[in-house]
GUMIDO-181749 format. One record per residue (C-alpha): residue number from 0; x, y, z. Coordinates in nm, 3 decimals, m for minus. Example, Ala and Ser with C-alpha at 12.3 -4.5 7.8 and 13.67 -1.06 7.14 Angstrom:
   seq        px        py        pz
     0     1.230    m0.450     0.780
     1     1.367    m0.106     0.714
***
This chain:
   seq        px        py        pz
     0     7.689     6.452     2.263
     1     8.006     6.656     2.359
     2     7.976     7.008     2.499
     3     8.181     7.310     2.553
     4     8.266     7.423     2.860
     5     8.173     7.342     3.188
     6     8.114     7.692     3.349
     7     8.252     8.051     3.325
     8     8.572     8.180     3.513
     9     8.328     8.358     3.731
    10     8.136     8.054     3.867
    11     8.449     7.994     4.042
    12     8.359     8.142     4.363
    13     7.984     8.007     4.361
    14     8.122     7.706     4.359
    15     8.288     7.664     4.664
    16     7.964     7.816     4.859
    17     7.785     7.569     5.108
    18     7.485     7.513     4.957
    19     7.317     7.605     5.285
    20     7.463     7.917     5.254
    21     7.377     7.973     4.927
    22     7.014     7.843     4.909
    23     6.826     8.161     4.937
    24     6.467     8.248     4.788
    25     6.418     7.958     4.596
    26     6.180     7.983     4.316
    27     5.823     7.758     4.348
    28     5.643     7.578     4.112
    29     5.264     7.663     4.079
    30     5.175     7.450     4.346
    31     5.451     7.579     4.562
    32     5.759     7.284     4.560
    33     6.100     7.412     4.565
    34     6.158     7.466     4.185
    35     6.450     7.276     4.020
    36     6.335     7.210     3.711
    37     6.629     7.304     3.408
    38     6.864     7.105     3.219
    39     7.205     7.067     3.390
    40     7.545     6.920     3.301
    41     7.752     6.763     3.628
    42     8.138     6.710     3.386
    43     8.426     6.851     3.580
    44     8.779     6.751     3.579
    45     8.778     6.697     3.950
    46     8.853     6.317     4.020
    47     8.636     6.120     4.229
    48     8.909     6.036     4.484
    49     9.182     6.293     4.591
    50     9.488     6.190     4.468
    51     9.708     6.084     4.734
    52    10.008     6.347     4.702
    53     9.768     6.607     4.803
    54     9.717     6.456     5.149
    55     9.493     6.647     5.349
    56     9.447     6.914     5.049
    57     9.036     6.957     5.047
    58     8.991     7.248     4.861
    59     9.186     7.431     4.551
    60     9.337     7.789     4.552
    61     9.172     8.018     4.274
    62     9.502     8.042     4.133
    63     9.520     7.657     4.086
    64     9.180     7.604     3.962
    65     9.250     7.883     3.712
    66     9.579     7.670     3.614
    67     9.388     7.308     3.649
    68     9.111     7.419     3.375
    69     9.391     7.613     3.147
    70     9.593     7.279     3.161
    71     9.257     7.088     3.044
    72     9.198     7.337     2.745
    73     9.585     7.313     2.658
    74     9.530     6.962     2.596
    75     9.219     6.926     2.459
    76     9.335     7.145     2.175
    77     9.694     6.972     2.168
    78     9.503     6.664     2.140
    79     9.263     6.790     1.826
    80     9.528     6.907     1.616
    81     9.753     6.615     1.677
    82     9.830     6.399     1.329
    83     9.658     6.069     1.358
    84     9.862     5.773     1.427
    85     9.772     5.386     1.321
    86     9.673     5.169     1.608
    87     9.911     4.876     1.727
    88     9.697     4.544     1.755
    89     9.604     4.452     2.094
    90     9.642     4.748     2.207
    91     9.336     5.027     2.282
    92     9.196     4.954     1.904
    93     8.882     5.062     1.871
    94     8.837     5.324     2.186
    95     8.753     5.640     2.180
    96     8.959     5.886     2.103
    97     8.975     6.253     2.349
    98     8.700     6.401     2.025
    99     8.473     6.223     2.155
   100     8.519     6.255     2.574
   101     8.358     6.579     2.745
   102     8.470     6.548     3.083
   103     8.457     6.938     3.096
   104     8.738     7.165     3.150
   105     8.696     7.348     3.513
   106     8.719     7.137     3.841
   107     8.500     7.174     4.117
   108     8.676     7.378     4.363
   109     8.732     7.031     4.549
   110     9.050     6.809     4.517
   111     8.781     6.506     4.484
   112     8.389     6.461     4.479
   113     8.441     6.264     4.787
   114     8.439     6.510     5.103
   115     8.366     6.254     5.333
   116     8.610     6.115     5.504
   117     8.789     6.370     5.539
   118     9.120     6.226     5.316
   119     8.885     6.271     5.008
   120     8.906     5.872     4.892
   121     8.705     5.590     4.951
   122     8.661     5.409     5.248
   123     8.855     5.047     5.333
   124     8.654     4.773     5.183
   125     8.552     4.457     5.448
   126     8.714     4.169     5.482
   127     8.420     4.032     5.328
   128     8.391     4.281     5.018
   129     8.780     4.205     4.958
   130     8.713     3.826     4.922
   131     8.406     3.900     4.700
   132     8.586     4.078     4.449
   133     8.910     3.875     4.447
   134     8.618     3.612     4.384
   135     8.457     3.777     4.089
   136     8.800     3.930     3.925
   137     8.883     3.530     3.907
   138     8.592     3.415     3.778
   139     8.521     3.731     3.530
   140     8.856     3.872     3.419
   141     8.808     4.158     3.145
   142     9.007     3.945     2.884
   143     8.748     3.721     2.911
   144     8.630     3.439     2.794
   145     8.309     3.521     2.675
   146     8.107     3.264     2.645
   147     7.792     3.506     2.590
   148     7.692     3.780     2.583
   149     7.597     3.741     3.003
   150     7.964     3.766     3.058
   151     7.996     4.152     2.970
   152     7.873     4.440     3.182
   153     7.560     4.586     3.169
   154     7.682     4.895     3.022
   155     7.864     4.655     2.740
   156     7.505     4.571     2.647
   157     7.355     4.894     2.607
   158     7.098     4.817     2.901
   159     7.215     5.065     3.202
   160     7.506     5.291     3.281
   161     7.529     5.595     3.471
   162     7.215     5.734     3.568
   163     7.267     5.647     3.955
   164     7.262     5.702     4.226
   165     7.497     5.851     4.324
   166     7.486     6.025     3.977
   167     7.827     6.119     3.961
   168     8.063     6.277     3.603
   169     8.121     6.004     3.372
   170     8.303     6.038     3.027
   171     8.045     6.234     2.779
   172     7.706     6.244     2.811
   173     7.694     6.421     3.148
   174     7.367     6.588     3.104
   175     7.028     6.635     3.318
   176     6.669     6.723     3.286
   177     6.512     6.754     3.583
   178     6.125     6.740     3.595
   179     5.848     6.806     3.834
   180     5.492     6.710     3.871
   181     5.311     6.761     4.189
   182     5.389     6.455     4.334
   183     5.697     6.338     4.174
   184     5.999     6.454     4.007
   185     6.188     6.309     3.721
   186     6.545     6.314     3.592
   187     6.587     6.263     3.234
   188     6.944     6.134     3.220
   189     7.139     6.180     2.842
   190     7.347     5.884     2.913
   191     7.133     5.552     2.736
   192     6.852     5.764     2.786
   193     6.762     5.643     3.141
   194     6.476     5.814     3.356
   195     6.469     5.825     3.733
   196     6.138     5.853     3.859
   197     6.107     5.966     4.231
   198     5.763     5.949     4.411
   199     5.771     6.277     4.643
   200     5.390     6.199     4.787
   201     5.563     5.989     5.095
   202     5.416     5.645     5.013
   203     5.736     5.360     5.162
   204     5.939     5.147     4.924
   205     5.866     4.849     4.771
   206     5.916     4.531     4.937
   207     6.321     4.432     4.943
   208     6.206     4.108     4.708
   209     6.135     4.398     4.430
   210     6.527     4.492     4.305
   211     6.577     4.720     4.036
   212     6.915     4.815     3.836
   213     6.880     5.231     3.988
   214     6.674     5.074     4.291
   215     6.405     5.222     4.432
   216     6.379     5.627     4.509
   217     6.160     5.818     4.750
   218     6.210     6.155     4.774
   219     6.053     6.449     5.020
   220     6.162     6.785     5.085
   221     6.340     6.950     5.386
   222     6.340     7.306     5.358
   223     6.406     7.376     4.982
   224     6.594     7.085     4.952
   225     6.518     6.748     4.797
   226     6.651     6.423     5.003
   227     6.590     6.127     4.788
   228     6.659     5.759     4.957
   229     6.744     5.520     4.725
   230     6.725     5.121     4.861
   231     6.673     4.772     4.643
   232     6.927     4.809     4.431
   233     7.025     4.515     4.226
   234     7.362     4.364     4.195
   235     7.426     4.044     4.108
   236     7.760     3.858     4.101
   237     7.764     3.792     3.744
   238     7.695     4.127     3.612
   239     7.968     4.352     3.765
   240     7.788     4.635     3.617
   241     7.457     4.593     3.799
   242     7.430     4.916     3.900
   243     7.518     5.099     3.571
   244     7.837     5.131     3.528
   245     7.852     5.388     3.785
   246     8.262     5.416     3.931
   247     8.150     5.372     4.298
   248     7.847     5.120     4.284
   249     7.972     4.914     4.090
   250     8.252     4.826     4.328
   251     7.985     4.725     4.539
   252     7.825     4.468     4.304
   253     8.001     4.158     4.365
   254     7.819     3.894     4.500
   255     7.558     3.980     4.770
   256     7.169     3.964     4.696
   257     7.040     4.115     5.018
   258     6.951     4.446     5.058
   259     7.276     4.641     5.239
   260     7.304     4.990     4.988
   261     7.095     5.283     5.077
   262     7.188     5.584     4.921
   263     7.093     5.983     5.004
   264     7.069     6.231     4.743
   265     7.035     6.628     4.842
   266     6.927     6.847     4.563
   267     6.967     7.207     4.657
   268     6.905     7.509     4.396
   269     7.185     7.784     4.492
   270     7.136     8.006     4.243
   271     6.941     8.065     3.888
   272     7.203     7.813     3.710
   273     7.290     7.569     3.967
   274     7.203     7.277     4.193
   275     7.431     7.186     4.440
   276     7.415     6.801     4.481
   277     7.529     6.596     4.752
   278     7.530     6.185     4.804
   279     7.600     5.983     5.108
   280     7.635     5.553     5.033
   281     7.597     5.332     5.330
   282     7.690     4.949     5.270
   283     7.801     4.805     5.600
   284     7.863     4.474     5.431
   285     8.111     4.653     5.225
   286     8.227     4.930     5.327
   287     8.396     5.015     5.678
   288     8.241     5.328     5.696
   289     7.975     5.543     5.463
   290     8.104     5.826     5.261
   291     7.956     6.151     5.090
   292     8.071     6.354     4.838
   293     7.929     6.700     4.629
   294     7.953     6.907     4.353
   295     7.714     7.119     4.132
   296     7.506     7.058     3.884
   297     7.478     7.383     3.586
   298     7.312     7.498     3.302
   299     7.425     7.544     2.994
   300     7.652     7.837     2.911
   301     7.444     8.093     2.682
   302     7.668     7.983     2.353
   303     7.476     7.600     2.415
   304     7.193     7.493     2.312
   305     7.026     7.313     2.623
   306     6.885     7.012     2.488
   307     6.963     6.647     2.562
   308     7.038     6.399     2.241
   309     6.932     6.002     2.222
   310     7.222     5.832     2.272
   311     7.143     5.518     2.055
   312     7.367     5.283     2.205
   313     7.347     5.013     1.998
   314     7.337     5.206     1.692
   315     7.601     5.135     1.466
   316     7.717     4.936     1.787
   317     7.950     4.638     1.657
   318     8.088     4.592     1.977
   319     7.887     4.308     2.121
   320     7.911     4.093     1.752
   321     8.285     4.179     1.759
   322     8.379     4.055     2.139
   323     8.191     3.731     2.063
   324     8.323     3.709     1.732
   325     8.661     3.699     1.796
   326     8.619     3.497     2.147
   327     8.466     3.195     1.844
   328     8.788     3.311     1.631
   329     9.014     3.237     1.957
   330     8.827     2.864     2.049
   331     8.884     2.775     1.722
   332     9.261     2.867     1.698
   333     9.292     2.708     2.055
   334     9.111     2.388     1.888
   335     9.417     2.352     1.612
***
């Protein structure tokens, strides 16, 4: 479901706070954990990587995330009264149109999520990586053929998408309910309705033979913060989406079965309406270096309703029929 906007003018500030400097008096639930609980939205305009012009740029002026989120709200409403225009075929028929994105309007503060390394962008892939996805681009290019439906992403098929970790902005559907139980916590994630449930009572993983598409999470606290390790994630060479969907896993799904990805989550509450969230992915089989990244996680503004929607996937979903439909259409035109 789309929302509004992603935070008032005067989160600005708060959102360029450390979060160590910011996490102060944190309310406890009745058996006295750090309290997160809420339901949060994580959309912001802010791109993943920094883009390349703005060099060693790590942070925005006030002035030019004032003029960043003004230039997102000019356009989304140049966008919704534009006249509709007939699609060409073969070109984007079919996609979604900017109605039904919700990326948000503000950016973080941040020229990119990533703050580590320092350049804001992702790290040099291994020599190895690079050969596994030249590999897997040649044997499952995204004008197919599909033979079945095994040949299209996870996220194609409805099964897994962006619940992470890392859980990072995707296009819509960026909304959280976190959850807490003595013993665990849970994150209710809008997008396909995924869950991630994190053990918190210290017990170790499961054995690397036990993969899972979000992997396995432990969690414990340090201070009032929550540090959840995430190992045995699946990936599998055939299913480039292994890992959800998710922008930055998913590069890292080509090709390896053994157990190289662990990934740190820090949930910190810095105020009544926010929890500042930070990730670090380590993959030394494919990735020169680990790298981190952070941005906040609010409630809803007070003209939103805070709840979280099914997103039925598959209903009304033609998409898998159509892909294999017209794949047959194409072997039988080849066969004339």
């Amino acid at each position: 479901m789309t929302r509004t906007r992603f935070a008032t003018a005067a989160l600005a500030a708060l959102l360029l706070v450390p979060a160590a400097v910011a996490a102060q008096d944190a309310p406890r639930t009745p058996w006295g954990d750090p309290d997160l609980q809420g339901t949060y939205t994580n959309k912001t305009i802010t791109p993943l990587e920094r883009p390349e012009a703005l060099g060693d740029k790590a942070f925005l002026t006030e002035e030019e995330v004032a003029a960043q989120e003004q230039a997102r709200v000019d356009r989304n409403q140049e966008l919704l009264v534009a006249p509709p225009r007939r699609t060409v075929a073969g070109g984007n028929v079919g996609g979604y149109n900017n109605f039904w994105l919700d990326g948000g309007t503000r950016p973080t503060g941040r020229t990119s999520l990533i703050s580590d390394p320092p350049n804001g962008r992702l790290p040099v892939r291994t020599a190895d990586a690079a050969d596994r996805k030249m590999a897997h681009d040649a044997a499952f290019p995204v004008e197919g053929p599909f033979d079945s439906w095994e040949d299209l992403e996870l996220n194609d098929r409805c099964l897994v998408w962006s619940a992470g970790p890392p859980m990072l902005p995707s296009a819509y559907n960026n909304n959280f309910m976190i959850m807490q139980t003595p013993g665990y916590v849970a994150i209710y994630v809008e997008m396909i309705h995924d869950f991630r449930i994190i053990p918190i009572d210290g017990r170790a993983h499961v054995p690397t033979s036990i993969r899972q598409w979000h992997g396995d999470a432990r969690g414990r606290w340090e201070g009032d913060t929550l540090v959840v390790e995430t190992t045995n994630l699946r990936r599998t060479e055939a299913n480039a989406g292994a890992v959800g969907g998710d922008p930055v896993l998913l590069r890292m799904a080509n090709g390896r079965d053994d157990d190289t990805i662990t990934v740190t989550e820090r949930f910190t509450r810095t105020g009544p309406g926010t929890v500042h969230y930070e990730f670090t992915v380590d993959d030394p089989t494919h990735w020169e270096q680990s790298f981190s990244g952070e941005f906040p996680f609010t409630t809803f503004p007070a003209d939103e309703l805070p709840y979280l929607f099914e997103y039925a996937c598959h209903e009304g979903n033609y998409s898998m029929t159509n892909i294999l439909g017209g794949e047959r259409a194409r072997e039988l035109a080849n066969e004339q």
